[in-house]
C-alpha positions in Angstrom: -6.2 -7.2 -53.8 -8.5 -9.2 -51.2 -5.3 -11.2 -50.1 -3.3 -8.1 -49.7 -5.9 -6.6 -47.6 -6.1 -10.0 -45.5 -2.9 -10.1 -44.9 -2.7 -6.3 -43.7 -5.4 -6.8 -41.4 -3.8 -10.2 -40.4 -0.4 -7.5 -39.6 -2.4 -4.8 -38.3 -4.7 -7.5 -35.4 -1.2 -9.3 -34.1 0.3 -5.3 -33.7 -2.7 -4.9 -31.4 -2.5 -7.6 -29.5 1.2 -7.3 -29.2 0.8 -4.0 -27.7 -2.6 -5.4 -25.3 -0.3 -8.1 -24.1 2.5 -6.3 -23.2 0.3 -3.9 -21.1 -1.9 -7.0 -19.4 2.0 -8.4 -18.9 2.6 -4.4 -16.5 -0.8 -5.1 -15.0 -0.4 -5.6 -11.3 -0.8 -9.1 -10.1 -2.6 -10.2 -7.3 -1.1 -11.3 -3.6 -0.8 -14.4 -2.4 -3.9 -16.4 -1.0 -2.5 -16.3 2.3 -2.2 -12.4 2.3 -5.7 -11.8 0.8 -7.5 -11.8 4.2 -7.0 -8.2 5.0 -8.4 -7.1 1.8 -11.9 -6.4 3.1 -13.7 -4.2 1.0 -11.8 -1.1 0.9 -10.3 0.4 -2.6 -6.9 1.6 -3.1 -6.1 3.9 -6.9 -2.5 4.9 -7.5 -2.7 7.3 -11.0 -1.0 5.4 -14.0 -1.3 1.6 -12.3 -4.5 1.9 -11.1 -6.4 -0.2 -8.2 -3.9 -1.6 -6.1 -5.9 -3.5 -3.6 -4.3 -6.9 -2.5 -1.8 -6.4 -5.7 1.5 -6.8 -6.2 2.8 -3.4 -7.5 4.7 -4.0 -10.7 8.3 -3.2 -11.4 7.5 -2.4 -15.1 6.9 1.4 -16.2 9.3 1.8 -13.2 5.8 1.8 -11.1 7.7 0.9 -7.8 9.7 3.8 -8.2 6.7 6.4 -9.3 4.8 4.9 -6.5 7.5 6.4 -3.7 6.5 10.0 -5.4 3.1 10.3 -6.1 0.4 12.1 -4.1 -1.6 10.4 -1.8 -3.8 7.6 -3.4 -8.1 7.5 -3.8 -9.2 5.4 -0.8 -12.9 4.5 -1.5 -15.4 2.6 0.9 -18.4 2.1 -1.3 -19.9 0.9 2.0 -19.4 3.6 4.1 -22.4 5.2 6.2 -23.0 9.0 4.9 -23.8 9.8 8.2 -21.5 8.8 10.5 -17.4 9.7 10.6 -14.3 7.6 9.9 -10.5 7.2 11.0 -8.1 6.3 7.7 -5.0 4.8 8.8 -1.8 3.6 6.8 1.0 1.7 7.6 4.0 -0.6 7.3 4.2 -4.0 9.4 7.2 -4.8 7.4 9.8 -2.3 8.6 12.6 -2.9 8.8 11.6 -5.9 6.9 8.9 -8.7 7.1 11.3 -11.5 8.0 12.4 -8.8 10.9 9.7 -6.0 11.9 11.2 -4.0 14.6 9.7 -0.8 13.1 6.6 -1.7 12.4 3.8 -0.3 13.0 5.6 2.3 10.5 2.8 4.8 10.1 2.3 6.5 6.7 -0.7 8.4 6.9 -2.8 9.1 9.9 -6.5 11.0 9.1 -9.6 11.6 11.7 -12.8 13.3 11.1 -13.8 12.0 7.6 -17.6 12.0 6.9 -19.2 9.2 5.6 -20.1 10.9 2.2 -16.4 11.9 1.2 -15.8 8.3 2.0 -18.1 6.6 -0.4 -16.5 8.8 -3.0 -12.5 8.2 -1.9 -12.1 11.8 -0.9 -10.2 11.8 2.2 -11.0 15.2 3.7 -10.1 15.2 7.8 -7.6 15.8 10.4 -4.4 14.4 9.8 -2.6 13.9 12.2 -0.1 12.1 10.1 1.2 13.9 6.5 1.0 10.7 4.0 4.1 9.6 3.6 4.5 7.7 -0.1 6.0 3.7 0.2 9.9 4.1 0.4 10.9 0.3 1.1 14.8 0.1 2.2 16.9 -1.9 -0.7 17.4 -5.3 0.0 15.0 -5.3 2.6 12.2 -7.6 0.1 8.9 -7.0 -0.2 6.8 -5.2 2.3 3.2 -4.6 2.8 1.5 -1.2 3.0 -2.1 -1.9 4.9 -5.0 0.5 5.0 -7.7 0.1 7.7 -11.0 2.2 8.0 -12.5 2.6 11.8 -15.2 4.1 12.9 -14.8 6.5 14.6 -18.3 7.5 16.6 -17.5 10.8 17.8 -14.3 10.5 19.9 -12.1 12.9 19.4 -8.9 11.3 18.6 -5.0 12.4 18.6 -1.8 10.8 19.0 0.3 11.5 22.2 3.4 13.6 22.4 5.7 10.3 22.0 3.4 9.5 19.2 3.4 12.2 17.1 7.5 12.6 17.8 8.4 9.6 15.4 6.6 7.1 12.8 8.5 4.0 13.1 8.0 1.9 16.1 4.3 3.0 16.9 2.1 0.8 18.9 -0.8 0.9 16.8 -2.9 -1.6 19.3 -2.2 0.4 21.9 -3.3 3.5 20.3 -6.4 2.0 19.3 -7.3 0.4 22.8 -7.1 3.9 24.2 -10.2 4.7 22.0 -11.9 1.6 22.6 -11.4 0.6 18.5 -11.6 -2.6 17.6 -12.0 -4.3 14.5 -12.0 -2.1 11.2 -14.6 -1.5 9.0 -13.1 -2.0 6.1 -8.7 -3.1 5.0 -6.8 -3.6 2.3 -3.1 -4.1 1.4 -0.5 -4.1 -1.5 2.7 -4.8 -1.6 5.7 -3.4 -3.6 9.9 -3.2 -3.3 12.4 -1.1 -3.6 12.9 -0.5 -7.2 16.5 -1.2 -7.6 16.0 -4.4 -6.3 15.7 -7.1 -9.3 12.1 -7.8 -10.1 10.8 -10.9 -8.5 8.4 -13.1 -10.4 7.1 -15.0 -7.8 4.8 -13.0 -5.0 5.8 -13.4 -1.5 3.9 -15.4 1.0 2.7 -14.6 4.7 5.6 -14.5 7.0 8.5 -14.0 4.0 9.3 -10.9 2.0 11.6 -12.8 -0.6 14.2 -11.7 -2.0 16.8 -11.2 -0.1 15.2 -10.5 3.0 17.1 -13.0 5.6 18.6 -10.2 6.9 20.3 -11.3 10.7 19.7 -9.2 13.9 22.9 -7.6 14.1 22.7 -5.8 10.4 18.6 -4.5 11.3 20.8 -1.0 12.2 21.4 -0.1 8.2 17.9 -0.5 7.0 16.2 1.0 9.6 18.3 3.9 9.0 17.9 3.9 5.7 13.8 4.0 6.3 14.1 6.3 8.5 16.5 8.7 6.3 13.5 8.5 3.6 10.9 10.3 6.1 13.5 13.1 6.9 
């Protein structure tokens, strides 16, 4: 009886860790050292995957598809001063791709006027001056970064200009924030993630390549920018 009951357990323990490995195996995985110095302490939750912050979105529980549907994500500043108001900004350096950025800065999500408080807490409540837009990385276009960056915003009242607000791709985000005399942020972060029908890559990209399959030459830039573009339509 004793042996039966050892071995049961014995059954029942490599189940369970069967199923605890196979999650830690969808867990995202962390970016490469040499992309890890714009994560500067600012916090990133997708629902389902969790903190993405300088992570590799998974292509398992089809995670880099979900990703290019779900609401915008909980960006916390733990650090953030109650009193005082922030600028939230979003966007992709990578597009077309990283290996050939003619789009970039592609902005995702542009919000002003958020206090302090709702920022400790992740609640971005503001002005937005630019809808969130979920990650839609072309195919074949490899891995691409999606940055966040917290500024302080001191009172100015901020807005985008007519050409600005007109398109997302192609944005000069330096100039935008030399016209209100912002400089560094208070607080970044970035993941990174593909498009989903592109096969899984087990290795995590490094700075200055988005492999696989990203060697894409000048002259064929025209498809994948459309095909960014076509996913913000």
């Amino acid at each position: 009886m004793r042996l039966a009951m050892a071995a049961l357990f014995v059954g029942l323990a490599m189940v369970v860790t069967g199923f605890q490995g196979k999650e830690e195996l969808c867990a995202p995985k962390a970016v490469n050292a040499t992309d890890t110095d714009f994560c500067k302490g600012l916090e990133v939750f997708y629902p389902e995957v969790g903190e993405v912050s300088c992570m590799v979105v998974p292509s398992c529980n089809s995670y880099r598809q979900k990703i290019t549907l779900w609401p915008p994500p909980t960006v916390k500043f733990p650090k953030a001063s109650e009193s005082a108001t922030y600028m939230l900004i979003m966007v992709d350096p990578d597009a077309p791709s990283r290996s050939s950025p003619q789009a970039r800065f592609w902005r995702h999500w542009l919000v002003t006027d958020i206090k302090g408080a709702d920022m400790k807490k992740g609640e971005i409540k503001g002005q937005e001056l630019s809808p969130y837009q979920p990650p839609t990385p072309p195919p074949q276009s490899g891995f691409h970064r999606y940055q966040f960056s917290v500024y302080l915003q001191n009172g100015k009242a901020i807005s985008l200009l007519p050409e600005e607000s007109a398109g997302l791709g192609f944005w000069d985000m330096d100039k935008f924030l030399s016209r209100f005399q912002l400089t560094e942020p208070e607080a970044s972060t970035q993941f990174m993630t593909q498009n989903h029908k592109d096969s899984p890559d087990a290795d995590v990209p490094v700075r200055g390549s988005s492999k696989p399959k990203d060697q894409l030459k000048t002259s064929g830039l025209a498809l994948p920018v459309c095909v960014h573009i076509a996913h913000h339509l």
